[in-house]
C-alpha positions in Angstrom: 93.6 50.7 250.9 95.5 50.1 254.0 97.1 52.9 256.3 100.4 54.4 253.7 103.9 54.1 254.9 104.7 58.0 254.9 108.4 56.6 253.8 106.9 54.9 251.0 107.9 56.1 247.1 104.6 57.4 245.1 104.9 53.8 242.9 105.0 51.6 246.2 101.8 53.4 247.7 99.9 53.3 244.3 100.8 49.7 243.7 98.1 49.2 246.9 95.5 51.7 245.4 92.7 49.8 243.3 91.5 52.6 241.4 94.3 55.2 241.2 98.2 54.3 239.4 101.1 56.5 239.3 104.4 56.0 237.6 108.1 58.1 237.8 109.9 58.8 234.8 108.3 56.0 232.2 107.8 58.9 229.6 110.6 61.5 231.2 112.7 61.7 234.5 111.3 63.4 237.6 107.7 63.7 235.8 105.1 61.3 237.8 102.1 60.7 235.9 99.3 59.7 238.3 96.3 57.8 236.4 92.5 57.8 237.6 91.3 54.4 236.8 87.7 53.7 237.0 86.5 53.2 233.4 83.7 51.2 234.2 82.0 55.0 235.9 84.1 57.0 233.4 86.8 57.9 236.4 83.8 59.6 238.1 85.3 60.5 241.7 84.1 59.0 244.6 85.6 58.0 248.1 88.0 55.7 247.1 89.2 57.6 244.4 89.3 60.5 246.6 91.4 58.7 249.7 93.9 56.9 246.8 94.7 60.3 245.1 95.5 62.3 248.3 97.9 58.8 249.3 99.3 59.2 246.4 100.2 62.6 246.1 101.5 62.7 249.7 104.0 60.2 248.3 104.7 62.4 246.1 105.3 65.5 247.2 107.9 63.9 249.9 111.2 65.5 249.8 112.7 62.3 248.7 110.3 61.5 245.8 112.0 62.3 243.1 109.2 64.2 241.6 109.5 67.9 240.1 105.9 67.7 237.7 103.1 65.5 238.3 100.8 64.9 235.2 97.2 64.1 236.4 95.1 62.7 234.0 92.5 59.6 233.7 92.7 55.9 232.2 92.0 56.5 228.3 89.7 53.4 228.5 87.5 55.2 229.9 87.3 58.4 227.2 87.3 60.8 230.1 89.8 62.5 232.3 86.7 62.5 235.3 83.1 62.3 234.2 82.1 64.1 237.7 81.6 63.0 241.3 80.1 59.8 241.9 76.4 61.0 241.5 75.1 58.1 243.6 77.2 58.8 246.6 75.7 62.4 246.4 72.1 60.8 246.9 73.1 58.7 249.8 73.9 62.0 251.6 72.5 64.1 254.2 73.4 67.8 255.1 75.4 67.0 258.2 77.3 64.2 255.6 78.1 66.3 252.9 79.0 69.0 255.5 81.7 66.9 256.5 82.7 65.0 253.6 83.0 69.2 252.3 85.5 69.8 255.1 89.4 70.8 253.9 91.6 70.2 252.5 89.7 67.7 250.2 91.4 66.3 246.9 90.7 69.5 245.1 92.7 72.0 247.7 95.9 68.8 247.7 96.5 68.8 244.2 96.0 72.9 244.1 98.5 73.1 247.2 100.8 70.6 245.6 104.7 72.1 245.9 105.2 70.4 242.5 103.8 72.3 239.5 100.9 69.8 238.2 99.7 69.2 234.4 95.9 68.0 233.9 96.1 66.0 230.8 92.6 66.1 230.0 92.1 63.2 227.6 88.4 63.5 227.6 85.6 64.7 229.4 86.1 67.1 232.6 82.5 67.4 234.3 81.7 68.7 237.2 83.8 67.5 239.7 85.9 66.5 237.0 86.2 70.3 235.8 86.8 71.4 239.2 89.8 69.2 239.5 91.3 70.5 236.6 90.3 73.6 237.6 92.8 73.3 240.0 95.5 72.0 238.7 98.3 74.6 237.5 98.0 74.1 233.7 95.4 72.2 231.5 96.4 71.0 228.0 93.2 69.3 226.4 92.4 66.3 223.7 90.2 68.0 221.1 88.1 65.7 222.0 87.1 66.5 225.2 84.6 68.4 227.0 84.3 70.5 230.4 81.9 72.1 232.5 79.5 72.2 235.5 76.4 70.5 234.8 75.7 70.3 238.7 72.8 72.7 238.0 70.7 70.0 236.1 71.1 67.8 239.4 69.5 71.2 241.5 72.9 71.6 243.5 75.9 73.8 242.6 79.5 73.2 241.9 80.8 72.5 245.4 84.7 71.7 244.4 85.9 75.4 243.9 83.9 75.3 240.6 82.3 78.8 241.7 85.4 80.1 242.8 88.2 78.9 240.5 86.2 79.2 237.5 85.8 82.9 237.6 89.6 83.4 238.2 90.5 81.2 235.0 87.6 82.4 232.6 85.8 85.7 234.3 82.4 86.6 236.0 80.6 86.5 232.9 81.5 83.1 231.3 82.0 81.3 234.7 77.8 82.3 234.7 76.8 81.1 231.8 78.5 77.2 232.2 77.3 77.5 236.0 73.6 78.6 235.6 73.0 76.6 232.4 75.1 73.5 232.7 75.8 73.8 229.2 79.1 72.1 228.1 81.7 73.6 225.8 84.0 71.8 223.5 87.7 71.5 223.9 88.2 74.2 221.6 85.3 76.5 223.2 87.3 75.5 226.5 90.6 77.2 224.7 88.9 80.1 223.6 87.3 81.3 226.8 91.0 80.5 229.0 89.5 77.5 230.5 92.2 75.3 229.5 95.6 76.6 227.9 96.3 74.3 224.6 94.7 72.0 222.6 96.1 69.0 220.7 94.8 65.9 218.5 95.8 62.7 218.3 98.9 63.0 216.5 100.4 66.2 218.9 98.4 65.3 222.8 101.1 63.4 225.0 104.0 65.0 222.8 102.8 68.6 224.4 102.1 67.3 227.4 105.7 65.7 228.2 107.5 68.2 226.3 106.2 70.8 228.6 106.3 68.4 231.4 110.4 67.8 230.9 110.8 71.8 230.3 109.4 72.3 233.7 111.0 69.3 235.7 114.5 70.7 234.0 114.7 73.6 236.3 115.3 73.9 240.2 112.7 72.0 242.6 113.0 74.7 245.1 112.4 77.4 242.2 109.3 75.8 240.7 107.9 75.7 244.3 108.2 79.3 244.8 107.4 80.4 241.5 104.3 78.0 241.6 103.4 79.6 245.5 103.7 83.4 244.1 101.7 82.9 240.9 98.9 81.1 243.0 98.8 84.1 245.5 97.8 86.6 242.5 94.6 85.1 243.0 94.3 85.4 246.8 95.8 88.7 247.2 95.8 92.5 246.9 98.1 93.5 244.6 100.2 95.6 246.9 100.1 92.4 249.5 101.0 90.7 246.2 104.0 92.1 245.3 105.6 92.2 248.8 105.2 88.6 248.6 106.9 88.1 245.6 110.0 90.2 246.4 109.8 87.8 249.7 110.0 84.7 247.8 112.3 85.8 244.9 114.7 87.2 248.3 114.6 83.7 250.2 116.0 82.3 246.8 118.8 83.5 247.4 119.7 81.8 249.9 119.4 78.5 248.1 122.6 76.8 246.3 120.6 76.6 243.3 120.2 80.1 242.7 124.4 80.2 242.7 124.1 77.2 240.8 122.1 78.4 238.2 123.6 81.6 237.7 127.3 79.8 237.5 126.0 77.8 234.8 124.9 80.5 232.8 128.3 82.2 233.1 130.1 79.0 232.2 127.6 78.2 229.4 126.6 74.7 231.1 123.7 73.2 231.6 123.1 73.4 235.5 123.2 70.6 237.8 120.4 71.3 240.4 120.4 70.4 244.0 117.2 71.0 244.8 118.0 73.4 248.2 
C-alpha cells in the first residue's frame, strides 16, 4: 500500500489496503470492526498483513476517528480469525532478518497499546501468531468452533509474538507450559475454561455478544476507557505498590476532564450523559 495520509479516516486508509478492511459503525456507532482478509492462507499474517493493520489502526486511534472500540477479527471465508504467521516467510529468514523484522513495536505491541479498548472476535482458529494476537487484545469472545494455541514448537522455534509472555499472565505458568512445550491445541471451550479467552458463543449468540459488549463499552467516556484500559494493563507490568500509586494517578487526572462532571451531572439528573470525550 502507498505511504497513509495521517489525516486520513480508518475507512479511507483501509479502502487502499488489499488484505486488511475496516468499517465505523455498520453494526453500532463508534465501534470499528477491522477485518483480516486473506482466506486463500486462512488470514495467516505476513508482511503485508502486518504493515496494513498497523495503517489501519493508526487511523484509528486518531483523535478525530470517531472510534471508542475496535473489534479485530478475520474474514469468515476463511474459518479462522489467523491461522499463524506466514510460515514461508519464516523460512526465507536469517537471524539478522528476523532480528529486525522482531524489532518494536510490531503489530502485536500496536493493537496491545491501542488507547481504544479492542475485542478479538475469534471466529475460528487463533494459532500461533494468530493466538498471540489475540493474546493481546483486551477481551477475547470465541466461536465454539474455534481453536487456539502455539504449535510453533512442531516447527522447532518458539512463540516469538508475546506468546511466552502474555500467555502466562492470561492462563498461568502451568498451562501456558503445556500448550507451549506440546503444541497441543485446545478447543474453544478448553480455551474458556483455562481463562484463555473470556466467553463463548454459537451460531445463534457469536456477533450478538460481541456488539452488545462492543456498544456497552463505546457508551462510556473515550478519555475514561483510555485510562481504565492503561491501569488494568499496568497490573501486569507492575509491583503492586507501584500499581496502585498509578491508579490513584490516573483515576486523579480524571478529574480534571469535563466528562468526569459530565458523568456525574447525569447521574444526579437521571440522564443519560452526553460525553465529550476531554
Amino acid at each position: 500500500m502507498s505511504d497513509p495520509d495521517p489525516a486520513a479516516d480508518p475507512e479511507t486508509v483501509a479502502a487502499d489496503c488489499g488484505v486488511v478492511d475496516c468499517a465505523v459503525g455498520d453494526r453500532v456507532d463508534g465501534v470499528a470492526t477491522v477485518t483480516i482478509r486473506r482466506p486463500a492462507a486462512r488470514n495467516a499474517l505476513n508482511a503485508q498483513v502486518r504493515e496494513e493493520l498497523t495503517a489501519v489502526l493508526a487511523a484509528v486511534e486518531a483523535p478525530d476517528s470517531g472510534v471508542r472500540v475496535v473489534v479485530l477479527t478475520g474474514a469468515d471465508e476463511a474459518k479462522a480469525f489467523v491461522a499463524g504467521a506466514d510460515v514461508g516467510e519464516l523460512r526465507e529468514r536469517d537471524m539478522l532478518e528476523q532480528r529486525r523484522a522482531s524489532e518494536r513495536p510490531r503489530v502485536y505491541e500496536t493493537v496491545a497499546d491501542l488507547r481504544q479498548p479492542v475485542i478479538a472476535r475469534l471466529n475460528g482458529h487463533a494459532l500461533g501468531g494468530g493466538c498471540e494476537l489475540a493474546q493481546a487484545c483486551d477481551v477475547r469472545i470465541a466461536h465454539e468452533r474455534a481453536k487456539l494455541g502455539q504449535p510453533e514448537i512442531n516447527l522447532g522455534i518458539i512463540p516469538g509474538g508475546g506468546g511466552t509472555q502474555r500467555l502466562v499472565r492470561l492462563v498461568g505458568e502451568g498451562q501456558a507450559m503445556k500448550l507451549i512445550l506440546s503444541g497441543e491445541l485446545v478447543d474453544a471451550a478448553e480455551a474458556d475454561e483455562i481463562g484463555l479467552v473470556d466467553e463463548v458463543h454459537g451460531d445463534g449468540a457469536f456477533d450478538d455478544r460481541v456488539y452488545e459488549l462492543a456498544a456497552s463499552m463505546a457508551d462510556k467516556s473515550p478519555v475514561a476507557l483510555e485510562y481504565a484500559k492503561t491501569a488494568v494493563r499496568a497490573a501486569s507490568r507492575m509491583g503492586l505498590d507501584e500499581g496502585l500509586d498509578y491508579e490513584s494517578e490516573l483515576f486523579v487526572g480524571l478529574f480534571a476532564t469535563a466528562d468526569k462532571d459530565e458523568g456525574i451531572d447525569a447521574f444526579f439528573e437521571d440522564r443519560e450523559p452526553e460525553w465529550e470525550g476531554r
